[in-house]
C-alpha angles and dihedrals in degrees: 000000000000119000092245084070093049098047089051087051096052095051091051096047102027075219104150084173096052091047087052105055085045098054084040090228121164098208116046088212078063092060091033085058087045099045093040096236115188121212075233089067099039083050088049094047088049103049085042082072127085117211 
């Protein structure tokens, strides 16, 4: 896949795994540089979440 497609994916899904295993990355900081994540987003995502 291009990493146009993957990048779409993951703004849609917020999945970092997901966009790992399809960049076949070993090291998810290497998909987090690729994909530009901001500690802002990661925070967002977080508080998103209900526990």
């Amino acid at each position: 896949m291009r990493r146009t497609k993957i990048a779409q994916i993951y703004r849609k899904t917020r999945n970092l795994c997901a966009a790992q295993l399809l960049f076949e990355h070993n090291k998810m900081d290497s998909t987090v540089r690729y994909l530009g994540v901001e500690l802002e987003d990661a925070v967002v995502i977080f508080e998103a979440v209900e526990t």
